[in-house]
Backbone and ligand atoms as CSV (ligand in chain L), in Angstrom:
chain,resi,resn,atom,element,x,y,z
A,1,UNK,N,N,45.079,-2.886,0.649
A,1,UNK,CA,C,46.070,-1.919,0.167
A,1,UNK,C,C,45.907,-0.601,0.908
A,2,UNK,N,N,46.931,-0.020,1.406
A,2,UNK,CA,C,46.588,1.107,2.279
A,2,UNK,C,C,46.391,2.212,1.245
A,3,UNK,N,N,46.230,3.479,2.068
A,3,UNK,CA,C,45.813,4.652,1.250
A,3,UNK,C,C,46.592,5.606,0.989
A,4,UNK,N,N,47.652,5.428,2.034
A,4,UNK,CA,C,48.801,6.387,2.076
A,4,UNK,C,C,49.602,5.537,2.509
A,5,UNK,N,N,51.178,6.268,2.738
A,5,UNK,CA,C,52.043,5.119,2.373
A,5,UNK,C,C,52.911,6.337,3.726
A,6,UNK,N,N,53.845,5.191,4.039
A,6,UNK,CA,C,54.899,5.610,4.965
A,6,UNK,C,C,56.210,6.191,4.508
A,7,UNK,N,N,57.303,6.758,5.086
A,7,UNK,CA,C,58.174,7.043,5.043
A,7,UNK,C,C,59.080,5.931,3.849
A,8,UNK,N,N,59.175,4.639,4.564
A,8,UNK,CA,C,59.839,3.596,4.230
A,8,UNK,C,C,59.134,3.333,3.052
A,9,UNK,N,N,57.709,3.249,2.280
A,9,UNK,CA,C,57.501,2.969,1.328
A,9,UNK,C,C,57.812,3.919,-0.085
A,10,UNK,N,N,57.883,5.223,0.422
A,10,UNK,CA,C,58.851,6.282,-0.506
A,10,UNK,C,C,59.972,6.074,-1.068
A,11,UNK,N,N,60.981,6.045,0.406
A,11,UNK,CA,C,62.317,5.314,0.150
A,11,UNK,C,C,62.242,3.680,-0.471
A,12,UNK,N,N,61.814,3.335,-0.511
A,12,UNK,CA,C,61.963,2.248,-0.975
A,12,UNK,C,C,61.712,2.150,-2.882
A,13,UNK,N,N,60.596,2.856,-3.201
A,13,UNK,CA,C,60.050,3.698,-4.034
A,13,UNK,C,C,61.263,4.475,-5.178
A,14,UNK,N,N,61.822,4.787,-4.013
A,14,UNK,CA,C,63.058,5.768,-5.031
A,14,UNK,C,C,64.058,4.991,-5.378
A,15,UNK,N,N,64.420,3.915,-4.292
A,15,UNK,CA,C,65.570,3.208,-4.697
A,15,UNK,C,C,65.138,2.185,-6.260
A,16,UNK,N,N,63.906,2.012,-6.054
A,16,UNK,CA,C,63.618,1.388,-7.038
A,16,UNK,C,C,63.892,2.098,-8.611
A,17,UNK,N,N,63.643,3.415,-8.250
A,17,UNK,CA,C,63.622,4.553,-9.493
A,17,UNK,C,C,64.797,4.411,-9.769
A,18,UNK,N,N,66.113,4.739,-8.590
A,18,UNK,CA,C,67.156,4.929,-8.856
A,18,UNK,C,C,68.015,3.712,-9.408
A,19,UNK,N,N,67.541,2.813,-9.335
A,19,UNK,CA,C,68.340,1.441,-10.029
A,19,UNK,C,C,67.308,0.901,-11.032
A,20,UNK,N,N,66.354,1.867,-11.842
A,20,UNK,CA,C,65.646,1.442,-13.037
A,20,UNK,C,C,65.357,-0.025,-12.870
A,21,UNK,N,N,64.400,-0.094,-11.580
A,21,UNK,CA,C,63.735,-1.297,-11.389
A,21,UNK,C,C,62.415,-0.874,-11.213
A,22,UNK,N,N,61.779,0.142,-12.102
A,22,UNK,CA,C,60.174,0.096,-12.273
A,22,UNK,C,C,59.812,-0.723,-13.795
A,23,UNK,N,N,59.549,-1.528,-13.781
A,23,UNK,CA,C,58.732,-2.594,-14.903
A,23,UNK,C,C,57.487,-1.968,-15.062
A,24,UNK,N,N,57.232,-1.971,-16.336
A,24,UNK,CA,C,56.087,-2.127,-16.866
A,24,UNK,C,C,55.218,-3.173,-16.729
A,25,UNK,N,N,55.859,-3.959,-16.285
A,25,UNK,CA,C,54.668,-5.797,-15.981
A,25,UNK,C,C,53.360,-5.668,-15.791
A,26,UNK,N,N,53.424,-4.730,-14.409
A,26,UNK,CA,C,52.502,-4.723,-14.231
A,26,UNK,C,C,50.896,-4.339,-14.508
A,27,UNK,N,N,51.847,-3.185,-15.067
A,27,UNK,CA,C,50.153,-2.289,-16.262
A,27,UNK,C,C,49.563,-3.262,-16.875
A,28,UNK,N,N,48.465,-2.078,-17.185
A,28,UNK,CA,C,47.635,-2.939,-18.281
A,28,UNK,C,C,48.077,-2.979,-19.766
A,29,UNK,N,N,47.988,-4.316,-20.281
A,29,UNK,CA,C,47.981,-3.863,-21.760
A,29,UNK,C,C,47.513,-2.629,-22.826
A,30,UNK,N,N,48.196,-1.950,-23.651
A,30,UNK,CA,C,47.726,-0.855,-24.399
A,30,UNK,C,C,46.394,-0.625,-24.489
A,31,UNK,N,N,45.388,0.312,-24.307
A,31,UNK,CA,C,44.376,-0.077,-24.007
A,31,UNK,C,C,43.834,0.913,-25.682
A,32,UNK,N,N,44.104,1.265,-26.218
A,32,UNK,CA,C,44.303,1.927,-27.797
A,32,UNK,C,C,44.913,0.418,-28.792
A,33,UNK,N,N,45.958,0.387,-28.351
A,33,UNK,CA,C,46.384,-0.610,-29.892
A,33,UNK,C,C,46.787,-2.072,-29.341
A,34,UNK,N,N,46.265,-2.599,-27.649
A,34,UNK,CA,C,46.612,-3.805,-27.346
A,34,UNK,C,C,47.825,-4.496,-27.144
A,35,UNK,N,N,48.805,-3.971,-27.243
A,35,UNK,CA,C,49.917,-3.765,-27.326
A,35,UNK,C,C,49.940,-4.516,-25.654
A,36,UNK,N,N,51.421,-5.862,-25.476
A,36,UNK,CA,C,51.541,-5.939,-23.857
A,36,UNK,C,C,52.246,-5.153,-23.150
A,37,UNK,N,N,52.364,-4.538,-21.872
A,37,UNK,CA,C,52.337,-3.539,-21.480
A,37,UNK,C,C,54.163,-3.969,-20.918
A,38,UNK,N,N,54.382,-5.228,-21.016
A,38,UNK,CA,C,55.968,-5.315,-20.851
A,38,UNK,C,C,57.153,-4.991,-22.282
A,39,UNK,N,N,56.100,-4.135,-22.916
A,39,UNK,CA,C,56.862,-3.803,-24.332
A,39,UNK,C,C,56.933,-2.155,-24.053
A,40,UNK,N,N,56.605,-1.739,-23.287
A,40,UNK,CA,C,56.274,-0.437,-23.074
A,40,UNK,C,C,57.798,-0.017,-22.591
A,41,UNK,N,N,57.995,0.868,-23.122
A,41,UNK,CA,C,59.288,1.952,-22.989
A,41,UNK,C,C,59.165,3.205,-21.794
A,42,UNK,N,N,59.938,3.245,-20.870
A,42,UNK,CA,C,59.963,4.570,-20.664
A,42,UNK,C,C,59.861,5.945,-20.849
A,43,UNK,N,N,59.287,6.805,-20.487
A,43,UNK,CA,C,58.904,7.706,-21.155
A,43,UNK,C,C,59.356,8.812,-20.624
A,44,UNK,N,N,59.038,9.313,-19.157
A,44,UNK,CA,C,59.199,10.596,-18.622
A,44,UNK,C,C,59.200,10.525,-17.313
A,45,UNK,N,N,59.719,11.160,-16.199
A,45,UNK,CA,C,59.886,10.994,-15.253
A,45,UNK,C,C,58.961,12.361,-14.911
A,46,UNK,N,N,58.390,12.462,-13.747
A,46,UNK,CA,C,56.919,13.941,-13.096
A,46,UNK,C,C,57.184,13.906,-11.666
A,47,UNK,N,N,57.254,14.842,-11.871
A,47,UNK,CA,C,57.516,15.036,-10.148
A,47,UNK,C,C,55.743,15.017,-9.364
A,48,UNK,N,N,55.898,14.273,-8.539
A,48,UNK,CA,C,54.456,14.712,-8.230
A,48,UNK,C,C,54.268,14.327,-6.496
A,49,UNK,N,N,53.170,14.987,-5.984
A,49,UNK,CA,C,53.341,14.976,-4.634
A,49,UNK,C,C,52.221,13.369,-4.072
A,50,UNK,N,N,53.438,13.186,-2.984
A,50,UNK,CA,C,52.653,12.116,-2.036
A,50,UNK,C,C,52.112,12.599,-0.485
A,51,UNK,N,N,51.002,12.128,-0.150
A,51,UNK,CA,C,50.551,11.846,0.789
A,51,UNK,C,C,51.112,10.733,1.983
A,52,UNK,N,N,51.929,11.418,2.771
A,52,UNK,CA,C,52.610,10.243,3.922
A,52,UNK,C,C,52.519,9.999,5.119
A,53,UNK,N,N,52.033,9.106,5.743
A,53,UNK,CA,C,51.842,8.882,7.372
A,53,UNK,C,C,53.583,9.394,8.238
A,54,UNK,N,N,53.597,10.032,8.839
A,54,UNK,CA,C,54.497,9.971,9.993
A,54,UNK,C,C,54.157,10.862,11.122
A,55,UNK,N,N,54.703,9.810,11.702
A,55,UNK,CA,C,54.355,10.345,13.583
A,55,UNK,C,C,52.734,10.237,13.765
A,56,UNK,N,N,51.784,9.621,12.930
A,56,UNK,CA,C,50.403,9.683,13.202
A,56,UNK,C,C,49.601,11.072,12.474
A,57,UNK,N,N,50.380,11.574,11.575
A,57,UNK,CA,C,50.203,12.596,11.070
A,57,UNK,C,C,50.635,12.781,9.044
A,58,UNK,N,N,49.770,13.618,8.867
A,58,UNK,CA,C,49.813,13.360,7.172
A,58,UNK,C,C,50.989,14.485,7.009
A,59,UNK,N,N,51.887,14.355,5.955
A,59,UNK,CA,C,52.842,14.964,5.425
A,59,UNK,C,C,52.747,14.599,3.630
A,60,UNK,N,N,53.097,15.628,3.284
A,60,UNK,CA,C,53.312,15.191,1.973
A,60,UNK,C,C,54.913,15.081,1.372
A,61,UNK,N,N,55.384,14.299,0.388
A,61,UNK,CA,C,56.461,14.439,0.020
A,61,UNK,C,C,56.773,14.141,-1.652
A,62,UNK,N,N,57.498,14.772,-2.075
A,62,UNK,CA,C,57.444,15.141,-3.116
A,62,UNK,C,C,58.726,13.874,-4.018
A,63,UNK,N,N,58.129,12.615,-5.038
A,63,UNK,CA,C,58.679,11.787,-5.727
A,63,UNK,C,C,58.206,11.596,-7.631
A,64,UNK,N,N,59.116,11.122,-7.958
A,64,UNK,CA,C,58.796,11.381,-8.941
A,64,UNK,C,C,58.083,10.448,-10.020
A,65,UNK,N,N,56.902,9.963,-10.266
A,65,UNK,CA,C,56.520,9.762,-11.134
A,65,UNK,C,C,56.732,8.942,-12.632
A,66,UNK,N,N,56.495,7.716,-12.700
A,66,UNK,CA,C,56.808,7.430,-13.972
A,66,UNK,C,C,55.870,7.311,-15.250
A,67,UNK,N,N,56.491,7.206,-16.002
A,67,UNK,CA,C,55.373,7.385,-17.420
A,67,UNK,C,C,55.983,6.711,-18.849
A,68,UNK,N,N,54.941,5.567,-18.861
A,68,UNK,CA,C,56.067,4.665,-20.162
A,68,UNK,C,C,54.916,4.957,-21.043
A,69,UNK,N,N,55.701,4.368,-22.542
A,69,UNK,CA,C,54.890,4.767,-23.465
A,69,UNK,C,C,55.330,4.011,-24.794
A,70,UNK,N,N,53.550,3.510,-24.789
A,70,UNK,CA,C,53.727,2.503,-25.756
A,70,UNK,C,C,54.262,2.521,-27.430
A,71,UNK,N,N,55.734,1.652,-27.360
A,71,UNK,CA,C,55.862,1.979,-29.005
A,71,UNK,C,C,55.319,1.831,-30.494
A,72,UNK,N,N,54.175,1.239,-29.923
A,72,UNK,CA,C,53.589,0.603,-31.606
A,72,UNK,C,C,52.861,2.002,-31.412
A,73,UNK,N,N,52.023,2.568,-30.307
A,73,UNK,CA,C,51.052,3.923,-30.654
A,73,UNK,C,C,51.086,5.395,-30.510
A,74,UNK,N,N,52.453,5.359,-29.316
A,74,UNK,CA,C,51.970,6.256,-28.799
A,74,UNK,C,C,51.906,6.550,-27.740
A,75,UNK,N,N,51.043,5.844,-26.976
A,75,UNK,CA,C,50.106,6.129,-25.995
A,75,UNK,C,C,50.993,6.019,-24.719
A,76,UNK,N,N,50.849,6.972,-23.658
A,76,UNK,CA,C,51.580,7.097,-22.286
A,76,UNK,C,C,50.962,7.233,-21.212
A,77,UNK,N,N,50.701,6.267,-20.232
A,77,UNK,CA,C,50.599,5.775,-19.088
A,77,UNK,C,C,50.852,5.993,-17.948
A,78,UNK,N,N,50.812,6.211,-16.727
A,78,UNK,CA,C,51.296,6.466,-15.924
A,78,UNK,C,C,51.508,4.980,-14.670
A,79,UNK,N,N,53.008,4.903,-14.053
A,79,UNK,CA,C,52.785,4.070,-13.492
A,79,UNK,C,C,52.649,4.425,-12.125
A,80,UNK,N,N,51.872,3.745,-11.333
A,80,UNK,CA,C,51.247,4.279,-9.975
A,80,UNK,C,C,51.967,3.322,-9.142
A,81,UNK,N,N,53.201,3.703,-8.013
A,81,UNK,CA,C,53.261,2.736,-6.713
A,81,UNK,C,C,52.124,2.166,-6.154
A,82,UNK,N,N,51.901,1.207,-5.309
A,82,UNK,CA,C,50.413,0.584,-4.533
A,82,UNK,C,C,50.185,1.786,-3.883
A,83,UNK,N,N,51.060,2.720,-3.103
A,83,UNK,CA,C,50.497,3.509,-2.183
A,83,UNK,C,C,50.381,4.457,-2.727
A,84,UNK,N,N,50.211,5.081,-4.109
A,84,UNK,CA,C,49.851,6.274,-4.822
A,84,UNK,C,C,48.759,5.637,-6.031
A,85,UNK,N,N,47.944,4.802,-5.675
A,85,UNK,CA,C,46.762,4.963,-6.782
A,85,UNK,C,C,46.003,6.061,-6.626
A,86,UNK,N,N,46.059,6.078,-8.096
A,86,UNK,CA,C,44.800,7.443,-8.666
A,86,UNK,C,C,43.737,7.442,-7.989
A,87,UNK,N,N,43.583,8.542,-7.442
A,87,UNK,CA,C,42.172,8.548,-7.182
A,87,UNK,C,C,41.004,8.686,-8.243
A,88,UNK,N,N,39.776,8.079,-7.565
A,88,UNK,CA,C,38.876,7.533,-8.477
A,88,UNK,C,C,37.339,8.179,-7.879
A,89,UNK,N,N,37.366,9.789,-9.030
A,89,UNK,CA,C,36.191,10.305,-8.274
A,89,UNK,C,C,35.033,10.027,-9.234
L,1,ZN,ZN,ZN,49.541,1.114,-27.981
């Protein structure tokens, strides 16, 4: 899995946003009330900045973020593209 992501994986990224084709599938189950994570609702959209390869060079660009949230608890999640996992210090 790379570490940063390209131009094309942004765009691709947004189109997904823009035709409400981010699933919850993939998360983890509720990790509070167990809950499966394809029951999870949308929650909030965050603007937040990416890290992007072009021309051999880092750029950042600015997409937005999703955040579902589970209805039996509560609890809100964030969903991460492959090329924007959390970092893990
Ligand atoms: Zn829950």
């Amino acid at each position: 899995m790379p570490p940063t992501a390209t131009r094309e994986d942004i765009t691709a990224y947004l189109e997904l946003i823009e035709k409400d084709q981010i699933k919850p599938h993939r998360l983890p189950d509720c990790t509070q009330c167990g809950l499966a994570a394809c029951y999870f609702k949308i929650h909030a959209y965050r603007e937040r900045r990416f890290l992007i390869i072009v021309d051999m060079t880092v750029q950042s660009e600015y997409a937005p973020l999703v955040r579902f949230r589970c209805p039996a608890c509560g609890k809100t999640v964030s969903f991460y593209p492959d090329f924007a996992l959390p970092h893990k210090h």
